[in-house]
C-alpha angles and dihedrals in degrees: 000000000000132000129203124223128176120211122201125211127191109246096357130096110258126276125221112207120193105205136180104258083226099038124108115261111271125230121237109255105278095017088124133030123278122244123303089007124118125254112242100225121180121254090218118331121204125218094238129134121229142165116224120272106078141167145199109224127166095341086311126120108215136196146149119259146178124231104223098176092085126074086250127046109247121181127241139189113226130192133200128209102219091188089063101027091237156106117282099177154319124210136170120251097209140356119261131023114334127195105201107218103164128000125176134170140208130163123247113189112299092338136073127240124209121204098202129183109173139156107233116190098335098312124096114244131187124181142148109242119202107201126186110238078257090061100252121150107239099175142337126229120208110207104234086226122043115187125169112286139300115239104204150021114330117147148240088197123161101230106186103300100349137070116221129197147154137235113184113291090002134071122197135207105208123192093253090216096044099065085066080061126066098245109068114212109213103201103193139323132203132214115227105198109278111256120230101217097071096255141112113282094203115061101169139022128202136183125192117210090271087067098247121148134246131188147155128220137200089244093077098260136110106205130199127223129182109219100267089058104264111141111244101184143327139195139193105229090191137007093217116115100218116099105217073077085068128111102257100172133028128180134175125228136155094346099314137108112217117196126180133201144154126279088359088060119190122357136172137213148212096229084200104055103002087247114166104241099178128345125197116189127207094357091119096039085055095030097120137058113259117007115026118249138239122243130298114285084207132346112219121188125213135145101009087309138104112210118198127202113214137227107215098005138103096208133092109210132193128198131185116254088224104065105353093245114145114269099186141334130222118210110172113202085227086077109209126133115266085232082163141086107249121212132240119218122175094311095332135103123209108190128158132211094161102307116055115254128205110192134176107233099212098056098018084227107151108237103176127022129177133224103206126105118251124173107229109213117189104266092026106156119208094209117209124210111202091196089058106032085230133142119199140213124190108194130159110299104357147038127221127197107206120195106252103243094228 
């Protein structure tokens, strides 16, 4: 006699499964290493819930939460000690009930700063946050602005003496020292032509060691700033109207800017003059093996490579910074989309898609792999911490602090 489960799986048509009414449960494909691989297991893990974009800030472990325990959800920001192993603490960012939408950290001195774009009670709100390292809320900075929300990867980041960041179609210069005071000083702010369709225009932003800007928008253009807000270049990487064109992800490496986007696949940069170095369209739409992809969640550079984590692909691809040719291509046989930035740690990548990977960059073999489930949100960071040799990966219910291979 026969028995019929259904399996679910995020982003990926049903499975029907016919198993043996006696038999042992059965694994998912990948759930466990392959053979002569080793097995990824946690150096100490932390019943904790978050909810993807995390950050490592000042020996705290931040995230964003929801507080379930009330009739109504309210978001929380909870931080954990990775000294101790432990909660610090766990605080709501608003009273009533909060959609978080977007929620992003940097340090800022001794203190935290919270990028948070959140819809509270029906009504979008965006504000920076300063928080003490106990959690408690020092001040609160309205944008002047507020438009919509931004979708990526758009700061705060703390750029020599100012902290930049973007809120949808604006992006704001703050006097970095000033927002431990309780007079704010806004330095400057752009307007990035206001987009029809209701989202964020700007989707990443980048900064090189002199302290210029970089950012794409989801009008087709990467723009450069210097660090008092004059434009240096811009160009239009595609024509087409549509936004999934648009460059979603931009990193820096050995003088070069990389920026990825749909149809018009992997392209690089000169960061002085905007120059185009190398373009290769459509590789990141046809990285992976079967149905094409959609466009990388975040591009992350290491090692002479660029890595990209895809939306809507099961692959994990690397191309040398030099030429943009495929230097290698990761395809687990747990087949979930890399919707997360992997992390680069002294010629390893650490990247999730559900189950935790350890790769070597120079040959993309796959040396450590974990068993445990963890749910994979899009934006989800794997935070390194260079005093404890530690990686870490926030997902649903739990995190888990993985040994960092090298």
């Amino acid at each position: 006699m026969t028995s019929v489960r259904t399996l679910m799986f995020p982003g990926l048509v049903t499975l029907t499964m016919l198993l043996a009414a006696c038999s042992a449960t059965v694994d998912e494909p990948g759930s466990t290493p392959p053979p002569g691989v080793a097995r990824f297991t946690p150096a100490w893990q932390l019943q904790q819930p978050g909810r993807g974009a995390s950050a490592l800030v000042n020996g705290l472990l931040l995230t964003d939460s929801l507080d379930t325990s009330v009739k109504t959800e309210v978001k929380t920001l909870a931080a954990v000690n990775v000294a101790t192993h432990s909660l610090a603490w766990n605080v709501p960012t608003a009273p009533g009930r909060v959609e978080g939408i977007r929620t992003s950290f940097t340090r800022l001195g001794p203190n935290i700063v919270a990028l948070l774009v959140d819809r509270v009670n029906d009504d979008l709100a965006a504000r920076l946050v300063v928080y003490s390292p106990q959690g408690v809320l020092l001040r609160t900075i309205p944008f002047p602005n507020t438009y919509v929300r931004s979708v990526s990867d758009a700061g705060p980041r703390v750029i020599d003496d100012q902290l930049v960041v973007a809120d949808g179609a604006h992006l704001y210069a703050y006097d970095a020292a000033s927002l431990n005071t309780d007079t704010p000083v806004l330095r400057w702010q752009k307007l990035i032509k206001p987009d029809p369709t209701g989202y964020g225009q700007i989707m990443g932003l980048e900064a090189d060691a002199d302290g210029n800007l970089y950012i794409g928008t989801i009008g087709n253009e990467v723009i450069s700033y210097t660090s008092t807000g004059q434009q240096r270049w811009k160009v239009i990487t595609t024509t087409s109207p549509y936004y999934g064109h648009a460059p979603f992800s931009l990193v820096l490496s050995n003088g070069r800017l990389f920026v990825e986007s749909q149809d018009e696949g992997l392209q690089a940069y000169d960061p002085a003059t905007g120059k185009t170095l190398w373009e290769k369209p459509a590789d990141l739409l046809n990285a992976c093996p079967g149905a094409p992809t959609s466009t990388a969640t975040y591009l992350v550079a290491g090692g002479g490579k660029v890595y990209a984590g895809l939306f809507g692909g099961d692959c994990l691809p690397a191309y040398n910074e030099s030429d943009g040719s495929l230097a290698w291509s990761f395809t687990p046989t747990y087949r979930q989309s890399f919707m997360s930035r992997p992390t680069y740690v002294n010629g390893v990548l650490y990247a999730t898609n559900g189950r935790t990977y350890a790769l070597d960059t120079a040959t993309g073999k796959l040396l450590a792999q974990s068993s445990e489930d963890i749910p994979a949100a899009a934006g989800t960071y794997l935070p390194y911490d260079p005093v404890s040799g530690e990686v870490y990966v926030w997902g649903g219910e739990t995190l888990y602090a993985y040994k960092a291979l090298r």
